[in-house]
C-alpha positions in Angstrom: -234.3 33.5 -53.5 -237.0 31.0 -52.6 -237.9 29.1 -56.2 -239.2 26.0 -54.2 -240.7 26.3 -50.9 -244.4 26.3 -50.9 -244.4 27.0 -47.3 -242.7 31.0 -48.3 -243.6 33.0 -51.0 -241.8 32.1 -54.2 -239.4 35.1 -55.1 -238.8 35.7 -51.2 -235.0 35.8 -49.9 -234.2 32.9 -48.3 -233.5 32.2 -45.3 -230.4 30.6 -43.7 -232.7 27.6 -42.2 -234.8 27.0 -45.7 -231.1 27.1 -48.2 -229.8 24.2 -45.4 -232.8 22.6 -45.9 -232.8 22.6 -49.5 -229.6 21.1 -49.5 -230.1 18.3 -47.2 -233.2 17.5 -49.8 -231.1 17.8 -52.3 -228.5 15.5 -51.1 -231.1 13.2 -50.6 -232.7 12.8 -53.6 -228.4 12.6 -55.2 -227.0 11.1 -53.0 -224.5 14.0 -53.6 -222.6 14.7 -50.0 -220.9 17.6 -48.1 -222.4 20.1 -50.5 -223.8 23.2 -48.3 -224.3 27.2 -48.9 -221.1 27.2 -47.7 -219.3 25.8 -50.2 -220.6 27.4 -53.1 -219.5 31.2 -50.9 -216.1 29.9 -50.4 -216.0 28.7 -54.4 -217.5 32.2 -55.5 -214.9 33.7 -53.3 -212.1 31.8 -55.1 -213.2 32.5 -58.4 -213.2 36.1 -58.0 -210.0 36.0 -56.2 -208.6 33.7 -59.1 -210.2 35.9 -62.1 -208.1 39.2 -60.6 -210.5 40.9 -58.2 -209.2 43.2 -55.9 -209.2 41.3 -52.6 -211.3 44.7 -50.8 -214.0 44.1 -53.6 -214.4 40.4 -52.4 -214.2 41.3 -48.4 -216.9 44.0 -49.4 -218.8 41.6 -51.3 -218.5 38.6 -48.8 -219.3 40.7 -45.7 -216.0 40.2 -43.6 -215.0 43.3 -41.3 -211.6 42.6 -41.8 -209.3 42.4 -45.2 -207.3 39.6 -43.2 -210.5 37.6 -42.7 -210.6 37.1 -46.6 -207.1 36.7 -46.9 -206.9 33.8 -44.8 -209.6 32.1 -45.2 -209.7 32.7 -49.4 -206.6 32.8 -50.9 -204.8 29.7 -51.2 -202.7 28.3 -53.9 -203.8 24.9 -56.4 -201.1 22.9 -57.9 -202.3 24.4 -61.3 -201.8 27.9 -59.7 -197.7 26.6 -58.8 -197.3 25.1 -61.9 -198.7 27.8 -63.8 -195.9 30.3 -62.1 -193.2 27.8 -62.3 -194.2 27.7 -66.3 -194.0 31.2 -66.2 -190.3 31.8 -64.6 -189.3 29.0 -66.7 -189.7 31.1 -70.2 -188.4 34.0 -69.1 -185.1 31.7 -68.0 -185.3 30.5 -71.8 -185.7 34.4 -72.7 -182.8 35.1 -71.0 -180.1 32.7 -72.1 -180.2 34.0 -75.7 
């Protein structure tokens, strides 16, 4: 939604042209780099995917025609997400010693 733009009507959906450019001013005025509309889509895609939503809810929400799109391109595993599972098989070896 357009909050800053006096060129468009405040409340107006963006478009793909004016978000770029807010980010390029952005960066410019932070000095923060590489941050794009893109990245904050592929981060809300990982936090869904990562707080248990059903991956057809995230291809429906993102768009993608294909299940495998978001699959591929969305689900990949952290070194907190290994250890956590490695944590996890470890106390049910402990559990099963007694």
């Amino acid at each position: 939604m357009n909050l800053y733009s006096s060129n468009v009507e405040l409340g107006t959906p963006m478009t793909y042209n004016g978000a770029n450019g807010l980010f390029r001013s952005l960066e410019g005025r932070t000095g923060i780099k590489k941050a794009t509309p893109h990245l904050l889509r592929h981060t809300h895609a990982t936090e869904l995917i990562k707080s248990g939503w059903e991956m057809a809810y995230v291809q429906k929400r993102l768009g993608h025609k294909h299940i495998q799109t978001t699959m591929d391109t969305y689900t990949h595993l952290s070194d907190e997400d290994v250890r956590k599972e490695f944590d996890k098989y470890i106390a049910t070896k402990k559990t099963d010693v007694r």
